[in-house]
C-alpha positions in Angstrom: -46.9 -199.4 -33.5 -47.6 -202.9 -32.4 -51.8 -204.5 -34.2 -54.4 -204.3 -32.4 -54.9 -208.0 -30.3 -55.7 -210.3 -33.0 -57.2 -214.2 -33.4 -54.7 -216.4 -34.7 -57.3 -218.9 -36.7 -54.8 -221.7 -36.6 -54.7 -221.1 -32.6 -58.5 -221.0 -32.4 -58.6 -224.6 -34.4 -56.4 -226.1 -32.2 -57.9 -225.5 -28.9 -61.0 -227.3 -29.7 -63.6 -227.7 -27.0 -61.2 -226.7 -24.2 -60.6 -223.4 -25.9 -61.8 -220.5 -28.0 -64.4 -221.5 -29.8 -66.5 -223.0 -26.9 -66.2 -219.2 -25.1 -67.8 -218.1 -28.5 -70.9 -221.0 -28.3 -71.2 -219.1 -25.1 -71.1 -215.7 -25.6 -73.4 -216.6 -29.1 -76.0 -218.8 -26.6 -78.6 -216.0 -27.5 -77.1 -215.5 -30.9 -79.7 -214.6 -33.6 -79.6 -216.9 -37.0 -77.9 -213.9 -38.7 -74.6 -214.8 -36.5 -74.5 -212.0 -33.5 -76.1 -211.6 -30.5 -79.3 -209.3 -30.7 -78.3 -207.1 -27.8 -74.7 -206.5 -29.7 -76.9 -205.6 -32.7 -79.1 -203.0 -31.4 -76.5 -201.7 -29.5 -74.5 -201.5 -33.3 -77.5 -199.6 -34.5 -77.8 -197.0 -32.3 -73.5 -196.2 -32.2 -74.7 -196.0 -36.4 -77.4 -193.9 -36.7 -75.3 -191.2 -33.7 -72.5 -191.9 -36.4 -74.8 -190.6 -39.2 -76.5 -187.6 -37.5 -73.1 -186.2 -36.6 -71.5 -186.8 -39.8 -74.6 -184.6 -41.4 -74.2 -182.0 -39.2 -70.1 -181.9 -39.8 -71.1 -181.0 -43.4 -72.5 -178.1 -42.3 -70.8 -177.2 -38.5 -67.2 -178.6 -38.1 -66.6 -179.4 -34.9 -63.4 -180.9 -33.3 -64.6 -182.8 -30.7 -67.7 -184.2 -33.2 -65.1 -185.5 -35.7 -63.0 -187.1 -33.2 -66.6 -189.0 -32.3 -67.2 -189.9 -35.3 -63.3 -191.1 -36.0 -64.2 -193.7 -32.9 -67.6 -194.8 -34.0 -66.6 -195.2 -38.0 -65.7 -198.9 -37.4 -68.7 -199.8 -35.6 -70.8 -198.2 -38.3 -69.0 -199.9 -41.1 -68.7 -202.8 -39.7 -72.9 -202.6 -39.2 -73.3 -202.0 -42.9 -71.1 -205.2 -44.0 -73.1 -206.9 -41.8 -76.3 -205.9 -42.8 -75.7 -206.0 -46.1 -74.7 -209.8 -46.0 -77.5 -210.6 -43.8 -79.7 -209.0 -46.9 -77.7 -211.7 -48.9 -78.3 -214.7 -46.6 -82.3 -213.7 -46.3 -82.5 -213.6 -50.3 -80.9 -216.8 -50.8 -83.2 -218.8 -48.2 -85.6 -217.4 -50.2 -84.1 -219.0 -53.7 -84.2 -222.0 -52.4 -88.0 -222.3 -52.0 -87.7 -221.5 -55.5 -89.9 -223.7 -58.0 -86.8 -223.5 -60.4 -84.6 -226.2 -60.3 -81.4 -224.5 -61.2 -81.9 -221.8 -58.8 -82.4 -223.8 -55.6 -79.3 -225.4 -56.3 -77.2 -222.6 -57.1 -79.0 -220.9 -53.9 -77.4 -223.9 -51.9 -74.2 -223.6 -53.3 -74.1 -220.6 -51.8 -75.5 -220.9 -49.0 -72.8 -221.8 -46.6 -70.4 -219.4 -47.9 -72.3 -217.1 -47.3 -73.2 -218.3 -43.7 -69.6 -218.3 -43.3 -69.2 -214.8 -44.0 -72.1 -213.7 -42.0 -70.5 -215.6 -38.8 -67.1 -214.0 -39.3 -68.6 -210.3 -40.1 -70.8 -210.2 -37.0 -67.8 -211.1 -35.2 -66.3 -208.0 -37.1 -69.0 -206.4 -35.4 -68.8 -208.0 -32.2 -65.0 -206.9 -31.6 -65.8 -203.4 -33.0 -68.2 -203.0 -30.4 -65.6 -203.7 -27.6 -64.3 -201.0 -26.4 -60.6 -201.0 -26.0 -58.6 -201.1 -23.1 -57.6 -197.6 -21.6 -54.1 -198.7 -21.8 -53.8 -200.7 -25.0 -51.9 -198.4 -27.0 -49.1 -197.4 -24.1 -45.6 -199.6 -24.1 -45.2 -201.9 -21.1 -43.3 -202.7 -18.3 -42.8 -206.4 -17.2 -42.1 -206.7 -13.8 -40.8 -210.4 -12.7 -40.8 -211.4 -9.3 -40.2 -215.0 -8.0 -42.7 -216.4 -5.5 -42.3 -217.4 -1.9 -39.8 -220.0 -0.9 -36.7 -221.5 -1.8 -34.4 -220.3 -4.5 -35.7 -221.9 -7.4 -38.5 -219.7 -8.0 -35.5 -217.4 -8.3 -33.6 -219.4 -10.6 -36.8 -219.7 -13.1 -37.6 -216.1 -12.8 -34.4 -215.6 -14.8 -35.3 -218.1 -17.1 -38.9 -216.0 -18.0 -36.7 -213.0 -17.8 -34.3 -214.0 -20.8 -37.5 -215.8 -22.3 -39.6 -212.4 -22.6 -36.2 -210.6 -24.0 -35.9 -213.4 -26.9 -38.9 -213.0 -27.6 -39.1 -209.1 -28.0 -35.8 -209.5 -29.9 -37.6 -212.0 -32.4 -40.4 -209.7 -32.9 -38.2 -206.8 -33.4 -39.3 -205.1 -30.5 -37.4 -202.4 -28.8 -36.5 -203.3 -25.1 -34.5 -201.8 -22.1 -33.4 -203.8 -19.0 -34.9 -201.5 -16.2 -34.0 -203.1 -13.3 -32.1 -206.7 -12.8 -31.3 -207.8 -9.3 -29.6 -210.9 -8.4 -28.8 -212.9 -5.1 -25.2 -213.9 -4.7 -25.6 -214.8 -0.9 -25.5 -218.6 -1.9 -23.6 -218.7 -5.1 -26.0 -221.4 -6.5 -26.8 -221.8 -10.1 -30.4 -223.6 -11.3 -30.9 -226.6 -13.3 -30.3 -224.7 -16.1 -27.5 -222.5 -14.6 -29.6 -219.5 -13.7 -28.8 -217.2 -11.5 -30.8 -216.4 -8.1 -32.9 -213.6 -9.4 -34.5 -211.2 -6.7 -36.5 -209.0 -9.2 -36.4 -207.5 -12.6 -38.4 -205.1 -14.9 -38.4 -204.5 -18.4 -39.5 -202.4 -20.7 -41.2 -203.0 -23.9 -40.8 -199.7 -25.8 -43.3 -200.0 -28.9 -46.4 -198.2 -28.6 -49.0 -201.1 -27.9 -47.0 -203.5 -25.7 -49.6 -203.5 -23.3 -52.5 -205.3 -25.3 -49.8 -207.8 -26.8 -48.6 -208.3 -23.0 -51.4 -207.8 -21.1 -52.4 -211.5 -21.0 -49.1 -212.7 -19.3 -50.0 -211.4 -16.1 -50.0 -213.8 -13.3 -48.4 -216.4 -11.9 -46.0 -218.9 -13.8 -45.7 -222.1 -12.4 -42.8 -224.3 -12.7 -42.2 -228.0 -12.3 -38.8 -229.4 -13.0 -36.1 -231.1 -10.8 -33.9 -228.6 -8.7 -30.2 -228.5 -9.3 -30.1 -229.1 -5.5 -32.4 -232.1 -5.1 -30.3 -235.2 -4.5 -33.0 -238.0 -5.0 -34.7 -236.8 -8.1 -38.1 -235.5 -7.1 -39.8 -232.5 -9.2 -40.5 -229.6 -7.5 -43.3 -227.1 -8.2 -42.3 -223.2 -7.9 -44.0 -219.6 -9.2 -43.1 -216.7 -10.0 -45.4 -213.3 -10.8 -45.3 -211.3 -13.8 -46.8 -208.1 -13.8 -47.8 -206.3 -17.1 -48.2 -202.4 -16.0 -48.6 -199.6 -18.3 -45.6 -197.2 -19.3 -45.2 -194.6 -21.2 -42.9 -192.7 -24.2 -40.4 -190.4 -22.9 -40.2 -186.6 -24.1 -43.6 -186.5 -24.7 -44.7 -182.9 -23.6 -48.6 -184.3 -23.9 -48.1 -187.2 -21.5 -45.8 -185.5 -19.1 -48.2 -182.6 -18.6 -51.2 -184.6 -17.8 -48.6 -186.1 -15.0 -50.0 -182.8 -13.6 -53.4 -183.4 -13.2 -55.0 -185.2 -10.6 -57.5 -186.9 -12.9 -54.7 -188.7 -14.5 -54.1 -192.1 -13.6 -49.9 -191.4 -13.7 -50.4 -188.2 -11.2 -48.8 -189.1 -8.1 -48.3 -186.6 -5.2 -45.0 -186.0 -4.5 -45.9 -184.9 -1.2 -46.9 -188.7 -0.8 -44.0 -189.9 -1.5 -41.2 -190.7 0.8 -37.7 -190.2 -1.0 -34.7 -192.2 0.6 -31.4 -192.9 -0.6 -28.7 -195.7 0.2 -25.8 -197.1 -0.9 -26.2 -199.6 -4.0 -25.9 -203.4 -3.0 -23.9 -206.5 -5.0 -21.8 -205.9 -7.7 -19.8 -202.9 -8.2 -16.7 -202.8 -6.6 -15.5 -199.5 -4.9 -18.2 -197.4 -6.2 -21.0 -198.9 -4.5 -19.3 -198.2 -1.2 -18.5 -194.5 -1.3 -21.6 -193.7 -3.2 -25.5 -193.3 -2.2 -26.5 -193.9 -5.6 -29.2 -196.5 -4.9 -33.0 -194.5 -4.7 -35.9 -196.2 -2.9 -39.8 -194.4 -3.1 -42.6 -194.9 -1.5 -46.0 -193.7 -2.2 -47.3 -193.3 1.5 -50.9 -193.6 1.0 -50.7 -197.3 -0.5 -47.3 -198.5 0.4 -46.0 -198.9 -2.4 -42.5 -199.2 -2.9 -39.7 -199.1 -6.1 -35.8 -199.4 -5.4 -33.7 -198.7 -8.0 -29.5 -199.5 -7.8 -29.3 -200.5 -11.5 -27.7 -197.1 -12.3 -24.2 -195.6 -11.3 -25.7 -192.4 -11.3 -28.5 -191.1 -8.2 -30.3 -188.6 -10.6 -31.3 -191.5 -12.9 -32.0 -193.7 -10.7 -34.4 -191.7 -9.4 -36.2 -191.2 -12.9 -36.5 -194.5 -13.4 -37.6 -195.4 -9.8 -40.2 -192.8 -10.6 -41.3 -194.0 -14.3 -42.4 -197.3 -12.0 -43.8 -195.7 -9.6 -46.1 -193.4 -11.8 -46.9 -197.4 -13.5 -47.8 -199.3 -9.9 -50.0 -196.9 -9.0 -51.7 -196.4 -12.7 -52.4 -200.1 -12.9 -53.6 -200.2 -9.3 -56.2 -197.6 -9.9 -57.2 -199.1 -13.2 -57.2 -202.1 -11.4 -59.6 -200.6 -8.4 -62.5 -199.2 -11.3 -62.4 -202.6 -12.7 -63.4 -204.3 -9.3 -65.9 -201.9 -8.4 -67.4 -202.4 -11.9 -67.3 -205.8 -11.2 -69.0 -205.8 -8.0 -72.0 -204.0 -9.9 -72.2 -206.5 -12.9 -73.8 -209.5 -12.0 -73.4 -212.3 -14.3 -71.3 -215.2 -14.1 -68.9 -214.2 -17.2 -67.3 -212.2 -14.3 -65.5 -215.9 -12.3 -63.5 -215.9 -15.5 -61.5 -212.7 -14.4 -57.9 -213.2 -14.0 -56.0 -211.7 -11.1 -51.8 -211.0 -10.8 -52.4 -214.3 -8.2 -54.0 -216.8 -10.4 -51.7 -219.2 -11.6 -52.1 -218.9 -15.8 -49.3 -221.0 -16.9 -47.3 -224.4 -16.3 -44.1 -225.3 -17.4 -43.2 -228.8 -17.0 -39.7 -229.9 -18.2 -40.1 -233.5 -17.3 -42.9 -234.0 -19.9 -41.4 -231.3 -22.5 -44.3 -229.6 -22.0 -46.1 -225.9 -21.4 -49.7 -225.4 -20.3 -52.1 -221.7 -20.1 -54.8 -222.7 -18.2 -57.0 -220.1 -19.4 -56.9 -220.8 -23.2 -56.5 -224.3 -22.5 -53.7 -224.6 -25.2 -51.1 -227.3 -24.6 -47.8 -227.1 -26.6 -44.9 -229.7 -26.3 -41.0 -228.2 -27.2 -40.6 -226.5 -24.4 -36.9 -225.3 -25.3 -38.5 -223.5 -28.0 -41.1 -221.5 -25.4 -38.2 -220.4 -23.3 -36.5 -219.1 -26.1 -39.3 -217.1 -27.1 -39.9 -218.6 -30.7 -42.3 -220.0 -32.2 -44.1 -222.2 -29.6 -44.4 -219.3 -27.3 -45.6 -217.2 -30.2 -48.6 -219.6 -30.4 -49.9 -219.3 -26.9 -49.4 -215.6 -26.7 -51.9 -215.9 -29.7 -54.1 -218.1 -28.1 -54.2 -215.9 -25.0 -55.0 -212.7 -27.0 -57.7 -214.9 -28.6 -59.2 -216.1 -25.5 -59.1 -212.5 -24.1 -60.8 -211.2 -26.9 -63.6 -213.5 -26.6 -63.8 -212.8 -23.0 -64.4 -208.9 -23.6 -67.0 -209.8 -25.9 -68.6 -212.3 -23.4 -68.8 -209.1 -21.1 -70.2 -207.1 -23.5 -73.2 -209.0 -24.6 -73.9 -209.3 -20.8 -73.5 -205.9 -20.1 -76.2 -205.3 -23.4 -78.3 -208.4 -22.1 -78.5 -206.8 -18.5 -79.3 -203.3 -19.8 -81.8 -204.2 -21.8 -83.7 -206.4 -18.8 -83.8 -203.5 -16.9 -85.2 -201.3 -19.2 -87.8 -203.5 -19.6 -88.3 -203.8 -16.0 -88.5 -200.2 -15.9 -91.2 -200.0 -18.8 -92.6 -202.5 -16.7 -93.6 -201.0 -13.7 
């Protein structure tokens, strides 16, 4: 099972004021001396004394659904404790060093920063353990690619991020299968870097947990390079989109029967969905002629449409023309809460959402060079990126950094905003 999103602290160093640490000043603007916000802090407090009451009565009454509480609370409660027991540290030693002994105030000052140190990375502890954690996080993926409007060479560099997201998986040791790959032969033309014309592709990242480590390459993917085509040398600028939906493990009895309820964000009517079948297009030879093997869906109520050729067989086509339906419209219900939530909140934290059509990341061959606008991270060796080593290792760490940060930005507005209208309340 893939970790949890982590921070890379060489990552974090190197984005400097453009980057992490200055979403941190902000989210810390209101940030107590002891190194978390207050509103994080009270709300730790409360999640810790529910934890302690229903551990008490566990000792007496087990109950199923109390233990699995207490199981999702545990973290947030231990992580209060560290904290508070540093803070305890921290107090005592400003207190040595109005000390009338020499010795002590020094030693007391020796320690001081250390132990500032520890109290600004435990009530960051505290700060992610408050988070709550996507409703996806733990699922695989699927990564849809899809080149942008115009031309062919969004095409071309769609099969570049294609092969780049493979190499990657392959140098993490993650388990992948080629879903869907669709190219366009009606021109014959190659890219600058002889890629085919690619129409569309989907792949599947199999390991339980894809979707955090993914989840921040959604969006568009810009590139700028010279066309194989362009005859006096001029760069062009192209995108493509990359979507990061939820998937999930097959032959799982638990997840396939909750495809069954209506609650679910996978259920799909199959009522709603229209079921046509075609004969396959491109490569194939005589098969794809005599045989309706190709599957197309779509799920009336929202248009949404998957077309699957990939396979010689109709019967599994279909499944996996399903398995991408059942992800479109997950995400896109996920997707709806999220903006209603939004529309609700108001704070400004909210301008920094990201959205499939914001362009995230540049990749710019002239100056060797790729750019995520969001973290703010610039790394040069741009070979390296597109075969997913090291250099796209970094920014995948930076992104997962500055995502982190941003949850906990919400957070403390969320807590900030609760806690002015309860005092408006009292108020009145």
């Amino acid at each position: 099972m893939l970790a949890a999103p982590w921070v890379c602290r060489s990552c974090v160093r190197s984005l400097g004021r453009a980057g992490v640490p200055q979403l941190w000043r902000k989210a810390s603007t209101a940030a107590s001396p002891t190194g978390a916000p207050p509103a994080l802090i009270a709300r730790a407090r409360k999640i810790a004394a529910e934890h302690d009451q229903l551990v008490t009565s566990l000792e007496t009454d087990f109950d199923p659904q109390m233990a699995k509480r207490v199981g999702e609370i545990s973290r947030v409660a231990t992580a209060l404790k560290e904290f508070q027991k540093a803070n305890a540290s921290l107090s005592e030693l400003y207190s040595l060093t109005q000390s009338d002994d020499a010795e002590m105030r020094e030693m007391a000052l020796d320690d001081l920063e250390s132990t500032k140190a520890e109290m600004e990375e435990l009530g960051r502890n505290l700060s992610l353990a408050l988070t709550p954690k996507h409703p996806f996080a733990d699922m695989p993926c699927l990564l849809e690619i899809r080149p942008g409007p115009g031309g062919t060479e969004g095409r071309h560099f769609g099969a570049t991020l294609f092969h780049m997201y493979q190499a990657y998986c392959v140098s993490k040791g993650y388990r992948t299968r080629v879903v869907k790959y669709e190219t366009s032969d009606s021109d014959g033309q190659k890219g600058a870097e002889g890629e085919p014309p690619l129409t569309e592709a989907v792949i599947e990242v199999q390991e339980p947990g894809a979707y955090a480590a993914f989840r921040g390459e959604a969006g568009m993917h810009r590139v700028q390079r010279v066309p194989a085509t362009e005859k006096q040398g001029r760069t062009h600028t192209s995108a493509v989109a990359v979507w990061v939906l939820p998937s999930f493990p097959e032959n799982n009895p638990e997840i396939e029967a909750d495809f069954e309820d209506p609650e679910n964000d996978f259920y799909i009517d199959p009522t709603e969905v229209r079921t046509e079948t075609m004969r396959a297009r491109g490569a194939g030879g005589q098969h794809v002629n005599k045989t309706e093997s190709a599957i197309r869906l779509t799920h009336i109520p929202t248009g949404t449409t998957v077309s699957m050729q990939d396979s010689r067989s109709q019967s599994s086509n279909r499944v996996y023309a399903w398995r991408v339906l059942r992800s479109r419209i997950a995400a896109q219900r996920r997707e709806a809460r999220e903006e209603i939530a939004r529309n609700l909140k108001n704070s400004v934290l909210n301008q920094s959402q990201i959205t499939r059509g914001d362009k995230i990341r540049t990749y710019n061959y002239q100056q060797d060079r790729c750019t995520d606008h969001r973290s703010g991270l610039d790394v040069h060796n741009l070979p390296n990126v597109l075969e997913g080593g090291e250099m796209l290792s970094k920014i995948i760490d930076s992104i997962q950094a500055w995502l982190t940060e941003k949850d906990i930005q919400n957070l403390v507005a969320e807590e900030e905003a609760e806690a002015l209208e309860s005092s408006r309340k009292k108020g009145k």
